[in-house]
N, CA, C, O and CB atoms as a CASP TS submission, in Angstrom:
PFRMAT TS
TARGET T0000
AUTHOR 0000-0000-0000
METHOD Language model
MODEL 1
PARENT N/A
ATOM      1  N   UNK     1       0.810  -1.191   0.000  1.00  0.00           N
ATOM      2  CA  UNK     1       0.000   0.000   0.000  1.00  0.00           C
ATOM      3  C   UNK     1       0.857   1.260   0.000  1.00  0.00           C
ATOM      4  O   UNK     1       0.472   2.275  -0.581  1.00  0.00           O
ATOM      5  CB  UNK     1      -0.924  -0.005   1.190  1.00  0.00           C
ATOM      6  N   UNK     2       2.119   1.195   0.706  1.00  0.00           N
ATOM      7  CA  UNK     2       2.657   2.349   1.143  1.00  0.00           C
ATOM      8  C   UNK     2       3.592   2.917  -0.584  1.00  0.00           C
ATOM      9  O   UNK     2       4.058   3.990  -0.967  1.00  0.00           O
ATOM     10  CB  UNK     2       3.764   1.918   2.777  1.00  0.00           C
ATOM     11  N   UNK     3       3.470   1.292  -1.299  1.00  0.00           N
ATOM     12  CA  UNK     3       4.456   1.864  -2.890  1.00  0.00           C
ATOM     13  C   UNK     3       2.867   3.054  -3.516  1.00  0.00           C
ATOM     14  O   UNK     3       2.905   4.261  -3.752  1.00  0.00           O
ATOM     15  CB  UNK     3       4.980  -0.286  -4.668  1.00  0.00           C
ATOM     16  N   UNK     4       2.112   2.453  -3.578  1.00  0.00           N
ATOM     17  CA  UNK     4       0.738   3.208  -4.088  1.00  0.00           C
ATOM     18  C   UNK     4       0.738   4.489  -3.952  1.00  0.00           C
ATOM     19  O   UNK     4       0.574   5.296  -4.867  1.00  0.00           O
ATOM     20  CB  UNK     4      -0.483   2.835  -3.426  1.00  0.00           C
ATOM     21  N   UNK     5       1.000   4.844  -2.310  1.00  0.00           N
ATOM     22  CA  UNK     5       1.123   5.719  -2.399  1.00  0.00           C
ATOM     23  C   UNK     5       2.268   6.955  -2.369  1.00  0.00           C
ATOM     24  O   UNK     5       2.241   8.129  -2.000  1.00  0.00           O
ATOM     25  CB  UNK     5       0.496   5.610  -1.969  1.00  0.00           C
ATOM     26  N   UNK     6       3.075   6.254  -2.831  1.00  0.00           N
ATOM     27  CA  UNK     6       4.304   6.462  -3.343  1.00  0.00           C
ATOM     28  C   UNK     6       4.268   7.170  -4.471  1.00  0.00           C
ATOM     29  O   UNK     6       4.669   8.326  -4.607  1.00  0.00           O
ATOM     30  CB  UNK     6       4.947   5.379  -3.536  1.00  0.00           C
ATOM     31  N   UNK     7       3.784   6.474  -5.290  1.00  0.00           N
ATOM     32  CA  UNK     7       3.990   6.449  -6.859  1.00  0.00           C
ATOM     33  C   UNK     7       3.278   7.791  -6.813  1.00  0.00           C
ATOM     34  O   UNK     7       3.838   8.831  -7.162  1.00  0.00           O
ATOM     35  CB  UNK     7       3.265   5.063  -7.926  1.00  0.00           C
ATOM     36  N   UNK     8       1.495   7.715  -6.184  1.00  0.00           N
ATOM     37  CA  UNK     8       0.802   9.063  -6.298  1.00  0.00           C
ATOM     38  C   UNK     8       1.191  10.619  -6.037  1.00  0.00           C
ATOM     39  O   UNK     8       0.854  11.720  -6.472  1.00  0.00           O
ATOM     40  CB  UNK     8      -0.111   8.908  -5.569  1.00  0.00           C
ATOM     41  N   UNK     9       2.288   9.964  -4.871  1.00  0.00           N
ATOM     42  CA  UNK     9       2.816  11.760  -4.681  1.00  0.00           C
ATOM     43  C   UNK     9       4.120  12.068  -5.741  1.00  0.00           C
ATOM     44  O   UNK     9       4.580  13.200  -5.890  1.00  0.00           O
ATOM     45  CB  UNK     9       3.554  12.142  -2.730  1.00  0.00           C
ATOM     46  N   UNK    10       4.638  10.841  -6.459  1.00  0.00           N
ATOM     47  CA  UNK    10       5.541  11.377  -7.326  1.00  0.00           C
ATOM     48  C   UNK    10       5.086  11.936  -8.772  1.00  0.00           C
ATOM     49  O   UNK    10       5.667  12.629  -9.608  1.00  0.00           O
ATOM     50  CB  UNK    10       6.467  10.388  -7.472  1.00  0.00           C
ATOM     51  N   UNK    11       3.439  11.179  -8.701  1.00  0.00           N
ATOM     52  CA  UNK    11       2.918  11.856  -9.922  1.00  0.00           C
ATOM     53  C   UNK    11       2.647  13.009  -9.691  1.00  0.00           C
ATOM     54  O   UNK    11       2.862  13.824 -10.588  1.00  0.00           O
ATOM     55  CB  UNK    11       1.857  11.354 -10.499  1.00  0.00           C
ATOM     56  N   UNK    12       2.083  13.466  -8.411  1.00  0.00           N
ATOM     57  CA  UNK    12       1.275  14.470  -8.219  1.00  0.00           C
ATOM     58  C   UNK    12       2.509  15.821  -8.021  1.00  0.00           C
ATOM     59  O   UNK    12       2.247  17.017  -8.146  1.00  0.00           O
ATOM     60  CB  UNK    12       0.183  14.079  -6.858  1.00  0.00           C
ATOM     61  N   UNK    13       3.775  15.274  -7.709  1.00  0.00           N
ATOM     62  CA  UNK    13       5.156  16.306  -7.293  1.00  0.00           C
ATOM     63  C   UNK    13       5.473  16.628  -8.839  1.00  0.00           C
ATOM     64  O   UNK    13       5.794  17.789  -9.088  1.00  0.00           O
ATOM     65  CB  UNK    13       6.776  15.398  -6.289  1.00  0.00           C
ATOM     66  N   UNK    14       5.410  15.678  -9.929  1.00  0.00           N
ATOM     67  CA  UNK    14       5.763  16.029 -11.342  1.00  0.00           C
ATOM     68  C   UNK    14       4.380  17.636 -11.921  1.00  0.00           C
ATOM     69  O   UNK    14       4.702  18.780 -12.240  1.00  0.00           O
ATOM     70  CB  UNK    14       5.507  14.103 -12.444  1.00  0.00           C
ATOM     71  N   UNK    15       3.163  17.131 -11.856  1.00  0.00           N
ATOM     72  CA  UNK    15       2.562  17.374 -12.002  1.00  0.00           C
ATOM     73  C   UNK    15       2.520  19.693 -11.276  1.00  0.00           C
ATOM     74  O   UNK    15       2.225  20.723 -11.883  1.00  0.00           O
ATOM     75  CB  UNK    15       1.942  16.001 -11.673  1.00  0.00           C
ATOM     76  N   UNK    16       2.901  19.476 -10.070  1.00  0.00           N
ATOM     77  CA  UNK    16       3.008  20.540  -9.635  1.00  0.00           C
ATOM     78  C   UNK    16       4.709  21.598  -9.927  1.00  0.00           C
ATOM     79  O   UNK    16       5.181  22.655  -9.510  1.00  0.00           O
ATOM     80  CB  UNK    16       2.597  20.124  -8.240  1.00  0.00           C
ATOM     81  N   UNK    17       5.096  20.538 -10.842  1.00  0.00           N
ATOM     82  CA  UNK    17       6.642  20.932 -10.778  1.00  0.00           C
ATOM     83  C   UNK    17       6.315  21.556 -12.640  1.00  0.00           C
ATOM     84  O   UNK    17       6.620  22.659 -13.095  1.00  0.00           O
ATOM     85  CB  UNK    17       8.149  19.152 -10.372  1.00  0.00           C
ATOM     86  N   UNK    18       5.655  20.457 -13.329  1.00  0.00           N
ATOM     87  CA  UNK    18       5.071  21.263 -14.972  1.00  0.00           C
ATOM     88  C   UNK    18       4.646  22.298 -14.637  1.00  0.00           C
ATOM     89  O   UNK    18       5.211  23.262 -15.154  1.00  0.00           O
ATOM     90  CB  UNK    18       3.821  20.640 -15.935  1.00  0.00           C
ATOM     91  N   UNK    19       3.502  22.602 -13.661  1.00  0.00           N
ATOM     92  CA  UNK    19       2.992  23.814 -13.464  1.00  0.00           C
ATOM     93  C   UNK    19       3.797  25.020 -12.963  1.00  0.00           C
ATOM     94  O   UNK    19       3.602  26.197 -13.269  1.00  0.00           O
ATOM     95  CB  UNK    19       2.053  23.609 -12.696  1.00  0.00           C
ATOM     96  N   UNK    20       4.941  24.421 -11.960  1.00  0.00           N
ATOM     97  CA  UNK    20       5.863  25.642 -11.886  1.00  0.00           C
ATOM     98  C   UNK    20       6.533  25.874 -12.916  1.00  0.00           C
ATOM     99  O   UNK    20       6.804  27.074 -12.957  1.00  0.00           O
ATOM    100  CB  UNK    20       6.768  25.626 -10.935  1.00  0.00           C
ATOM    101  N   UNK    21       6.987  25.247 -13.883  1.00  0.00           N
ATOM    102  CA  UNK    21       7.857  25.680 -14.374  1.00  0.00           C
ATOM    103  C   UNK    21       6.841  26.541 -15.844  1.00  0.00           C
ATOM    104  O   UNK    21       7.050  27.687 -16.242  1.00  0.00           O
ATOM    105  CB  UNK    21       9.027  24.425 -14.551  1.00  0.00           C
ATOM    106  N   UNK    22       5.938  25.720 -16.310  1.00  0.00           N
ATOM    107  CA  UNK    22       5.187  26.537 -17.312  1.00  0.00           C
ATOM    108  C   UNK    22       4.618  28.074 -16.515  1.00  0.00           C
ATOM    109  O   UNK    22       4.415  28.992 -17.310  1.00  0.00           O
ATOM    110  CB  UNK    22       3.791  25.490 -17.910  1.00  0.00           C
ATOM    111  N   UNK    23       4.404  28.332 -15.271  1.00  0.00           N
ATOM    112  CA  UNK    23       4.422  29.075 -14.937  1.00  0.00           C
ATOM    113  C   UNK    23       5.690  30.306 -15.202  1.00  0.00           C
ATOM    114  O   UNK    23       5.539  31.520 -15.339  1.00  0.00           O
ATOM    115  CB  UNK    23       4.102  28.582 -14.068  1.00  0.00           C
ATOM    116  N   UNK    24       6.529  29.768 -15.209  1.00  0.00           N
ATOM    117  CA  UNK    24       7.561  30.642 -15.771  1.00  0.00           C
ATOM    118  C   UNK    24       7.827  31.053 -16.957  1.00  0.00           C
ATOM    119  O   UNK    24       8.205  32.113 -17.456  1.00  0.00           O
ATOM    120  CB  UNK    24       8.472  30.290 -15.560  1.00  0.00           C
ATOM    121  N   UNK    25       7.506  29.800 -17.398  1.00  0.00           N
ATOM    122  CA  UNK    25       7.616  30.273 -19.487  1.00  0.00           C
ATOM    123  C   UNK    25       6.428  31.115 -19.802  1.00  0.00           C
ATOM    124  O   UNK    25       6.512  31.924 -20.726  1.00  0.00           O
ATOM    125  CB  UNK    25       7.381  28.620 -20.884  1.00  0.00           C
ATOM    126  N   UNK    26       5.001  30.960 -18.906  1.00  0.00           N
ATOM    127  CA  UNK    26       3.901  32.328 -19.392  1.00  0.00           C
ATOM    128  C   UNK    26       4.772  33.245 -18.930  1.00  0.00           C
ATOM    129  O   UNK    26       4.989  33.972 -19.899  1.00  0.00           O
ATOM    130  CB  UNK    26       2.177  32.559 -18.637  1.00  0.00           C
ATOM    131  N   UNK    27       5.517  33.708 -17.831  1.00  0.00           N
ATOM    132  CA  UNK    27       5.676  34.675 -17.106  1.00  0.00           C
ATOM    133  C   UNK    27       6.861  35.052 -18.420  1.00  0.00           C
ATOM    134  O   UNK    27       6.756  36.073 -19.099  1.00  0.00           O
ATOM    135  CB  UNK    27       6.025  34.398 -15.351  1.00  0.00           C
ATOM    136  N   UNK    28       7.733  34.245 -18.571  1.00  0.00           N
ATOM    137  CA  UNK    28       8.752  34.882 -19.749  1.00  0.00           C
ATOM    138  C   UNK    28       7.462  35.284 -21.247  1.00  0.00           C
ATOM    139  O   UNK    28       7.352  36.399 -21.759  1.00  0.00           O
ATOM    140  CB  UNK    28      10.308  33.252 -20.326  1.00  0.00           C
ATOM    141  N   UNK    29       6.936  34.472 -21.511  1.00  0.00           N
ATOM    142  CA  UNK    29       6.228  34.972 -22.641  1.00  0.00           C
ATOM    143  C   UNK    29       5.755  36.070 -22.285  1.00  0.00           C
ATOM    144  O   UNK    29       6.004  37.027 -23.018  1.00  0.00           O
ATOM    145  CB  UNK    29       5.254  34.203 -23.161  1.00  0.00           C
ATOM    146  N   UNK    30       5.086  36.255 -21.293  1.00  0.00           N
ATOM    147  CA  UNK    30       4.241  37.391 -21.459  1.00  0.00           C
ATOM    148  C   UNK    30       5.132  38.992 -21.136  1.00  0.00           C
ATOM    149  O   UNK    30       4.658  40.087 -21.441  1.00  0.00           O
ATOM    150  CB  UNK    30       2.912  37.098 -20.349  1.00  0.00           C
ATOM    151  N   UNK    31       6.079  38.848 -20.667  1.00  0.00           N
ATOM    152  CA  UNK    31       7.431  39.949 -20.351  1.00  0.00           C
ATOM    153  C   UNK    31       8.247  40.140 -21.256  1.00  0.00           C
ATOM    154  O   UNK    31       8.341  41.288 -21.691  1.00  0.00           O
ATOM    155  CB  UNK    31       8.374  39.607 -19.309  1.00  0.00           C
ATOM    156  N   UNK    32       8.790  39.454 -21.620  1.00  0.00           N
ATOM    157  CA  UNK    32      10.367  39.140 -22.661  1.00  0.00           C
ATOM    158  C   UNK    32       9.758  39.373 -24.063  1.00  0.00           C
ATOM    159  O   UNK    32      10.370  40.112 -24.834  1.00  0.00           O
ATOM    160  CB  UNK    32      11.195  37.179 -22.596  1.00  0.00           C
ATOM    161  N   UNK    33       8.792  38.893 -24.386  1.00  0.00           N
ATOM    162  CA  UNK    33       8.041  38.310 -25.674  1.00  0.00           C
ATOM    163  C   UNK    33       6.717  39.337 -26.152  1.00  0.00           C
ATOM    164  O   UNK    33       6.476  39.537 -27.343  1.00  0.00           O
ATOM    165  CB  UNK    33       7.398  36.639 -25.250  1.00  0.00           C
ATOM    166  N   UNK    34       6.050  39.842 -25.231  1.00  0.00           N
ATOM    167  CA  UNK    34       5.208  40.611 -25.356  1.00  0.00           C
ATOM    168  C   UNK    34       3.787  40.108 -25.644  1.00  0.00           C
ATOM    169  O   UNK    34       2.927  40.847 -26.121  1.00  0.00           O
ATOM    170  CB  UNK    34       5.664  41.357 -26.155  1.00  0.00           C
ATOM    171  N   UNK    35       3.585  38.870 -25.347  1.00  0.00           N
ATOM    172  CA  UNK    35       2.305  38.570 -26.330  1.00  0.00           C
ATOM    173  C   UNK    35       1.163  38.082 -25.443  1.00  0.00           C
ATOM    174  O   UNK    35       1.390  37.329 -24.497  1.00  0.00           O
ATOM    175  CB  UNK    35       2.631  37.348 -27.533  1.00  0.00           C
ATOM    176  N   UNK    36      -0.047  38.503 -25.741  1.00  0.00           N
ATOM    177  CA  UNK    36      -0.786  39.179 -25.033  1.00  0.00           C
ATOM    178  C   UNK    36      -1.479  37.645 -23.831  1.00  0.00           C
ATOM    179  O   UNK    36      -1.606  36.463 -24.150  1.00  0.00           O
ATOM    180  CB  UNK    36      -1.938  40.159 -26.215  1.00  0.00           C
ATOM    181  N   UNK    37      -1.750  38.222 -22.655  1.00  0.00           N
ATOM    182  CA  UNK    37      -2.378  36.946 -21.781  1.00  0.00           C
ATOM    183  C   UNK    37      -3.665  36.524 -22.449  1.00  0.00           C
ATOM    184  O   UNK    37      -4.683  37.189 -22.640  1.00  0.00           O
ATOM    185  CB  UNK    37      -2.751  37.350 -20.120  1.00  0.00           C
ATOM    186  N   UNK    38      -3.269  34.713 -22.902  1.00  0.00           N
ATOM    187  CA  UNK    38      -4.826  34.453 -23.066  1.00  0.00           C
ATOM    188  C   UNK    38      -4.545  32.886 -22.132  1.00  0.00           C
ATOM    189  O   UNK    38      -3.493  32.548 -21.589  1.00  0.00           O
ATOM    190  CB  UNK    38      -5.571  34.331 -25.129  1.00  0.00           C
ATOM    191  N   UNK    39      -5.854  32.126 -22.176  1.00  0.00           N
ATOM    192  CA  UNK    39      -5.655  30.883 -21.754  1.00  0.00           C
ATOM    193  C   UNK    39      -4.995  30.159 -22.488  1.00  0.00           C
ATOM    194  O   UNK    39      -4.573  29.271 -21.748  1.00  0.00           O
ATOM    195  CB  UNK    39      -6.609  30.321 -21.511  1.00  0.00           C
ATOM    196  N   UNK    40      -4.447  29.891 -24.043  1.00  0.00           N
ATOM    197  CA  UNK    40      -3.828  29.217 -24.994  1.00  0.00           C
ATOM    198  C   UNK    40      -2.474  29.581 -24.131  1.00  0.00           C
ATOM    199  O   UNK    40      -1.828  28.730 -23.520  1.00  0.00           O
ATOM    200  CB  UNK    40      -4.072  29.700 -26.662  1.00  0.00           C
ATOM    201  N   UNK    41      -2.216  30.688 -24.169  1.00  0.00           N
ATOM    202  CA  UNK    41      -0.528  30.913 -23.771  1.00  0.00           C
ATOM    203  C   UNK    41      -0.438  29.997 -22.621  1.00  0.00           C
ATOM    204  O   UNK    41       0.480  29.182 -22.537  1.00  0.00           O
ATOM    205  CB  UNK    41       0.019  32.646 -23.256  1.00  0.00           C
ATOM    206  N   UNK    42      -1.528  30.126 -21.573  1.00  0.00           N
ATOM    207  CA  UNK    42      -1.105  29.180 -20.465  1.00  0.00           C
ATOM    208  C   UNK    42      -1.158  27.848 -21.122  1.00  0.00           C
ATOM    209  O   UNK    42      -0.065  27.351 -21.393  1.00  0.00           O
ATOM    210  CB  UNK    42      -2.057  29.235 -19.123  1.00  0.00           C
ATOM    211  N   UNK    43      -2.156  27.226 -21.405  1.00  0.00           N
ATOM    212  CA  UNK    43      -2.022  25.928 -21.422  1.00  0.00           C
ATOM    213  C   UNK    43      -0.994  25.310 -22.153  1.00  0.00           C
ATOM    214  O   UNK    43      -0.653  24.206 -21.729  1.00  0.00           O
ATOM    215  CB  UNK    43      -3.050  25.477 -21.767  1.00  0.00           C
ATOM    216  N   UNK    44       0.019  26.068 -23.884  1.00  0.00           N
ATOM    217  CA  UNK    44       0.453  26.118 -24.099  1.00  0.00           C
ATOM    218  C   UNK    44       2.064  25.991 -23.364  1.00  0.00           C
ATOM    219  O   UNK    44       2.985  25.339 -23.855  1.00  0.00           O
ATOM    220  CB  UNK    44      -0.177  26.601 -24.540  1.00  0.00           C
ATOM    221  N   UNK    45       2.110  26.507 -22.528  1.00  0.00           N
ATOM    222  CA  UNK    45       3.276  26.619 -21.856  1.00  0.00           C
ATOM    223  C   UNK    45       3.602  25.747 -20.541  1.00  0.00           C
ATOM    224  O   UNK    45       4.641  25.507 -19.926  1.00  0.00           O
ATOM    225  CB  UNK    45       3.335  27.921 -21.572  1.00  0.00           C
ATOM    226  N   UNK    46       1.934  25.294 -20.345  1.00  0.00           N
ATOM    227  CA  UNK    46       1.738  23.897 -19.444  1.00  0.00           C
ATOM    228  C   UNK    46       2.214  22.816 -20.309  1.00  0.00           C
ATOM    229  O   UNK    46       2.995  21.890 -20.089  1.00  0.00           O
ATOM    230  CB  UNK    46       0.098  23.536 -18.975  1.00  0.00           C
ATOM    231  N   UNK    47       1.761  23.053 -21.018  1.00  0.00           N
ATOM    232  CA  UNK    47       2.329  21.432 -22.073  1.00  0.00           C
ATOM    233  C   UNK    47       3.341  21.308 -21.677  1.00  0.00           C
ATOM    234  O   UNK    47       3.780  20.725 -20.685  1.00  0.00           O
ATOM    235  CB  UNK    47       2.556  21.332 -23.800  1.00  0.00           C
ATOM    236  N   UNK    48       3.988  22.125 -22.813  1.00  0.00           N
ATOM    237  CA  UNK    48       5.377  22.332 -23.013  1.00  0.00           C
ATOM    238  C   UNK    48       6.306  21.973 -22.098  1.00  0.00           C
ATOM    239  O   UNK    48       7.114  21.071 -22.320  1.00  0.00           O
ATOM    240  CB  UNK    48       5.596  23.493 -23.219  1.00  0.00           C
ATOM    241  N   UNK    49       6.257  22.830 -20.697  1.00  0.00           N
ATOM    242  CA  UNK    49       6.444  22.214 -19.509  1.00  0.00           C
ATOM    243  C   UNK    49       6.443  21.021 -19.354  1.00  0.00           C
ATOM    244  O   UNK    49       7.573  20.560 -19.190  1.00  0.00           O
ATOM    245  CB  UNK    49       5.780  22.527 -18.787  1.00  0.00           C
ATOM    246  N   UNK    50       5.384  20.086 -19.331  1.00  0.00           N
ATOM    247  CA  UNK    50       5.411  19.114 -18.904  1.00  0.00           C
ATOM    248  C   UNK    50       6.310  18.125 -20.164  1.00  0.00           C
ATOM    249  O   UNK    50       7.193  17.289 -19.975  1.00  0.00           O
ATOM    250  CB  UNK    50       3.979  18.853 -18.473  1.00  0.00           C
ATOM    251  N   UNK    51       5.743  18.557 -21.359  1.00  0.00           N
ATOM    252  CA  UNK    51       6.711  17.598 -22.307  1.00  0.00           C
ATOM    253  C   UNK    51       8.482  17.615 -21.882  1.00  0.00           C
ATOM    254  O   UNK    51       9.280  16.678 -21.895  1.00  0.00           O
ATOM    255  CB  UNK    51       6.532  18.263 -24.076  1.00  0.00           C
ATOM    256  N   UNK    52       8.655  18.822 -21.580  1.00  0.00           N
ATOM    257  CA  UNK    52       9.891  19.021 -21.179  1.00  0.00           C
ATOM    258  C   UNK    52      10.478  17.951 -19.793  1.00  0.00           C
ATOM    259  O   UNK    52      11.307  17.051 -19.928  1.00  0.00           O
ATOM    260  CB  UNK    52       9.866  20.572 -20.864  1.00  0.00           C
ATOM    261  N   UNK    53       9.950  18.258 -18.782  1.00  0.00           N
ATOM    262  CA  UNK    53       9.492  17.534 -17.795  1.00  0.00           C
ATOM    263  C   UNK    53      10.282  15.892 -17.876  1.00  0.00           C
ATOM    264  O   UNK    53      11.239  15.403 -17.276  1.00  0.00           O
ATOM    265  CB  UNK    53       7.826  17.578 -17.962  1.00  0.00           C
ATOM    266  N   UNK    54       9.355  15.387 -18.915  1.00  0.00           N
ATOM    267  CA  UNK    54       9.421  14.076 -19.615  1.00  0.00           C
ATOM    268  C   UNK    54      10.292  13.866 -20.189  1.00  0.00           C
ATOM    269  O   UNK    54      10.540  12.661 -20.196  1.00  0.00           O
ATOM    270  CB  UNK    54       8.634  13.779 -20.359  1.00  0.00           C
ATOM    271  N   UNK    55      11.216  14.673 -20.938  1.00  0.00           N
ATOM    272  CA  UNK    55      12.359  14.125 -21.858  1.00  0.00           C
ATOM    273  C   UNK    55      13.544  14.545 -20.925  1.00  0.00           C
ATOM    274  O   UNK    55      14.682  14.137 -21.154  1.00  0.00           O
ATOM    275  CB  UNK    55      12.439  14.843 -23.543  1.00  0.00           C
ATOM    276  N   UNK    56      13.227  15.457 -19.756  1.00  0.00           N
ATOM    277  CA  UNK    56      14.618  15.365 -18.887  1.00  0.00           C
ATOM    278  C   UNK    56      14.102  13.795 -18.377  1.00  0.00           C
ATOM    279  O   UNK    56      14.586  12.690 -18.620  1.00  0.00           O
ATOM    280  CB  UNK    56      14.920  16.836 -17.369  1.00  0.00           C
ATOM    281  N   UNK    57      13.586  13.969 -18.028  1.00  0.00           N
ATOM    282  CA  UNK    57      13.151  12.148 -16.859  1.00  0.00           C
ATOM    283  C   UNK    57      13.521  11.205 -17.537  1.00  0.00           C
ATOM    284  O   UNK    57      14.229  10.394 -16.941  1.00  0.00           O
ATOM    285  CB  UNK    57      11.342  11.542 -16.462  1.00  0.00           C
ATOM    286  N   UNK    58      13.261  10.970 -18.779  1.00  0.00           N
ATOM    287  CA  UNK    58      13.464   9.410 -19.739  1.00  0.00           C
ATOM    288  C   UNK    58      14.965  10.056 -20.510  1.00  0.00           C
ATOM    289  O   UNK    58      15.090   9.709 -21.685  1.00  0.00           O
ATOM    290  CB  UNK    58      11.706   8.924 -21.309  1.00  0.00           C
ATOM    291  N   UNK    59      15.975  10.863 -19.999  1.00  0.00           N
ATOM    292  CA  UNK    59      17.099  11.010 -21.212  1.00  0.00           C
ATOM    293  C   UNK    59      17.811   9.944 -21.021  1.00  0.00           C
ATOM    294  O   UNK    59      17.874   9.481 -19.882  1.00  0.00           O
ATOM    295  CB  UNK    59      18.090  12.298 -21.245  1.00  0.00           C
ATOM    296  N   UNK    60      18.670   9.175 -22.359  1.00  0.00           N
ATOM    297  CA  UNK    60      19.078   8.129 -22.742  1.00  0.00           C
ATOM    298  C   UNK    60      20.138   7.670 -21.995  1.00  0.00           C
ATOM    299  O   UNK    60      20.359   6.476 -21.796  1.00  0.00           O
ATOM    300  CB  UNK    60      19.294   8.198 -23.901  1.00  0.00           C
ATOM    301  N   UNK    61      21.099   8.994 -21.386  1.00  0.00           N
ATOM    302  CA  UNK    61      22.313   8.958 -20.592  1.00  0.00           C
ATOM    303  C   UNK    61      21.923   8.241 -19.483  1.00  0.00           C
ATOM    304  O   UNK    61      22.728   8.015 -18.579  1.00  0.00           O
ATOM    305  CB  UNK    61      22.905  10.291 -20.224  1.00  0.00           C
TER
END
């Protein structure tokens, strides 16, 4: 039981760690970049985040 809930807080620590960090790439888009706040930019930059996220975690090294 105790791996279960293991696994859940490492999803849920990834999960809050995409959001910080896409939090930063709106915050650079919308400063550095100029382009205007909509919900696309966020979710956009949530992705991204998280795709990112994923290819540090699975790199081949």
């Amino acid at each position: 039981m105790s791996h279960l809930i293991n696994e859940i807080l490492l999803r849920l620590a990834k999960l809050v760690a995409a959001g910080i960090v896409g939090a930063i790439l709106y915050a650079v888009a919308l400063v550095f970049l100029q382009i205007s706040p909509s919900f696309e930019v966020a979710a956009l930059c949530w992705i991204s985040a998280g795709v990112a996220l994923l290819l540090v975690e699975s790199s081949p090294l």
